[in-house]
C-alpha positions, 0 to 999 in steps of 0.5 A, spaced: 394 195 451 397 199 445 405 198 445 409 203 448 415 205 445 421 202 447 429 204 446 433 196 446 439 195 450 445 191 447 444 185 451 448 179 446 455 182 447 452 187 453 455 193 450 454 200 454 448 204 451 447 211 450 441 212 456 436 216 454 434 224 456 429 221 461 434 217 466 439 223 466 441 226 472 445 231 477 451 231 479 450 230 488 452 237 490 451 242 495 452 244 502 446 240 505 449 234 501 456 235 504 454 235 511 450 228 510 457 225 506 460 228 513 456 224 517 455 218 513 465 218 514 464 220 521 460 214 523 463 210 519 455 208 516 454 204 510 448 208 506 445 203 500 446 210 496 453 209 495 453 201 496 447 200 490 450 207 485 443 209 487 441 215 480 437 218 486 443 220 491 444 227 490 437 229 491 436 225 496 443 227 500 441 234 497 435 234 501 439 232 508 435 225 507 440 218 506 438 210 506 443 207 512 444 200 511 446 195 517 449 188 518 456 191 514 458 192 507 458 185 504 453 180 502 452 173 503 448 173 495 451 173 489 444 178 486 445 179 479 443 186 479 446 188 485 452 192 486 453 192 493 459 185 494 459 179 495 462 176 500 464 173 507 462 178 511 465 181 518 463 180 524 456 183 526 458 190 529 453 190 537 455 198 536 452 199 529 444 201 532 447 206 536 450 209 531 445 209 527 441 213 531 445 218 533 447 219 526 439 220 524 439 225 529 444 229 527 441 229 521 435 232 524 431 228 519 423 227 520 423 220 517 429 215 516 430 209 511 434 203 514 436 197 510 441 191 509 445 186 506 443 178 506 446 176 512 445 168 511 451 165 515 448 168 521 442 163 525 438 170 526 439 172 520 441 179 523 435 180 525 437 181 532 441 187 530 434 190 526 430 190 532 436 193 536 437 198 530 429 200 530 429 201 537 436 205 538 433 210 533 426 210 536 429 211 542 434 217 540 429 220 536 422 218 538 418 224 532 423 220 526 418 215 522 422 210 520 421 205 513 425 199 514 427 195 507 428 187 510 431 181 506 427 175 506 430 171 512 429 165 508 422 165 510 423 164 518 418 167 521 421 168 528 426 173 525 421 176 521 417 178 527 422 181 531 422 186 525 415 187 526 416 187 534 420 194 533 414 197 530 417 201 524 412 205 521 413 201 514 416 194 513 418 193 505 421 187 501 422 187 494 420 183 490 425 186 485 423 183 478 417 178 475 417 170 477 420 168 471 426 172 472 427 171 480 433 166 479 437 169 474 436 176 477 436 174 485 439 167 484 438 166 492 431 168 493 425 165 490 418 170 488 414 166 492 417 167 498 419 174 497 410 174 497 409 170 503 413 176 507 409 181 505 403 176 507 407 175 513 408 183 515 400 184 513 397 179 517 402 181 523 398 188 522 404 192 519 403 196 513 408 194 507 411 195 501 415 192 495 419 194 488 419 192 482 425 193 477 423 194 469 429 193 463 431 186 464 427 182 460 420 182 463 413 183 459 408 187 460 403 182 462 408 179 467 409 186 470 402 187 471 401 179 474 407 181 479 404 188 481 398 183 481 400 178 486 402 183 490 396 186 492 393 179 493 399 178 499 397 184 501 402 190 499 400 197 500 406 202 496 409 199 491 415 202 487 416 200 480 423 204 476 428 202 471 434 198 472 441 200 470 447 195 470 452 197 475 458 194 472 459 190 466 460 184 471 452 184 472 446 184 467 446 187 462 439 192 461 434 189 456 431 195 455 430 202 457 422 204 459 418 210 456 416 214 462 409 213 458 409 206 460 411 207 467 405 211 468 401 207 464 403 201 471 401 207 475 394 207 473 393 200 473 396 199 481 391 204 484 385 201 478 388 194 481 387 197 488 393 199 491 395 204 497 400 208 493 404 207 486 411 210 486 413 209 478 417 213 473 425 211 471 428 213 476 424 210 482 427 206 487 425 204 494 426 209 498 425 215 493 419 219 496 418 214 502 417 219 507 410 219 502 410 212 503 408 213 511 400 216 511 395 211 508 390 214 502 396 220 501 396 217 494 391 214 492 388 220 495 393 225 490 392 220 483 384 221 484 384 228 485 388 228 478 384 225 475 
């Protein structure tokens, strides 16, 4: 493959660099924009928008649209990449599901997205709460989809059911960077248990998805083997965007990504066999997911462009 353009980042001495044209974006602003950010104060939510500094938080909340995280704001993992804190956490919330669904409704959106922090120091895992979550939101809003962004659960499977057991129309888990990089970048997690989820959720007849994070190190090679070993467990969408360092405290980007290279994955996903392949600089999970719920959209979209 012909090498792509690269801008290299200060990593040594983990200086701040200027970001190129294609990563910029707006200010969130806008009437739709403050009725979400009323809402999310009013319910005292916790949306990952504002928790993971999310480049997509103005359009997404200008869309009436917002990635609600449950089970607190404080993680039991240390991620190097992550800006959402570590810590003990406070006591699970019984409350939170119901708020959460009222909220969506309040919203009047047609497909929510729900997420959390790890929650390692319960025996569940917070799974209980997930399944209670799915079905309040379910319940209060049976014409809403709903993709769900799951931790690991440390693998066990009995907690990875009760996700399933809610029907959600999409269960994601990220694998967020390529094997070699797993322990510095999610020091916690191991790559090939993060597969085995997705290979859990699939044979449990769920459609799936997972993200991969460019700029920290990784070769191409490696990219295209990850994206790989996720068709092979059984993965359907696949997001695949640029990482941006939250603060100085976390890790430094290695590299920004040429849009040219992004779409040059995108090819290689669907060529590889996959469902739908979200890439560009400023994809993340749940950027577009509402897409993300009807099998063959992209696929269907990438071979009519063609």
């Amino acid at each position: 493959m012909t090498e792509l353009p690269v801008i290299p980042a200060a990593v040594a001495d983990n200086t701040r660099v200027k970001k190129p044209d294609w990563l910029r974006v707006k200010l969130p602003i806008g009437e739709e924009y403050r009725h979400v950010r009323s809402l999310v104060d009013n319910y005292k939510l916790h949306t990952i928008c504002e928790s993971g500094n999310c480049p997509n938080m103005g359009e997404c909340w200008g869309a009436g649209t917002a990635t609600f995280m449950i089970l607190g704001n404080t993680c039991t993992r240390s991620c190097g990449f992550c800006a959402v804190a570590t810590g003990r956490p406070d006591p699970v919330d019984w409350d939170e599901p119901q708020r959460v669904a009222e909220a969506i409704n309040l919203m009047k959106v047609k497909h929510a997205v729900i997420t959390s922090v790890d929650r390692d120091e319960i025996k569940d895992g917070g799974s209980i709460i997930w399944h209670n979550t799915i079905k309040a939101v379910k319940a209060l809003n049976p014409e809403t989809t709903l993709e769900t962004l799951i931790p690991d659960f440390k693998g066990e499977k009995e907690n990875i059911q009760r996700v399933m057991d809610a029907a959600p129309e999409v269960i994601s888990h990220n694998i967020e960077t390529v094997e070699r990089l797993t322990r510095q970048v999610r020091i916690q997690a191991r790559y090939w248990r993060s597969m085995e989820v997705i290979r859990i959720l699939k044979q449990g007849g769920m459609r799936t998805k997972s993200g991969i994070m460019l700029g920290l190190g990784e070769t191409k090679e490696e990219v295209i083997q990850t994206i790989t070993d996720l068709r092979d467990n059984g993965c359907d969408v696949i997001t695949i965007g640029q990482y941006l360092q939250p603060t100085r405290k976390h890790l430094p980007v290695h590299r920004f990504v040429h849009p040219d290279e992004f779409a040059e994955y995108r090819e290689i996903g669907y060529n590889l066999g996959l469902d739908y392949v979200e890439s560009g600089p400023l994809v993340r999970s749940s950027y577009h997911s509402e897409r993300h719920v009807f099998p063959g959209l992209g696929r269907k979209e990438w071979e009519e462009s063609k």
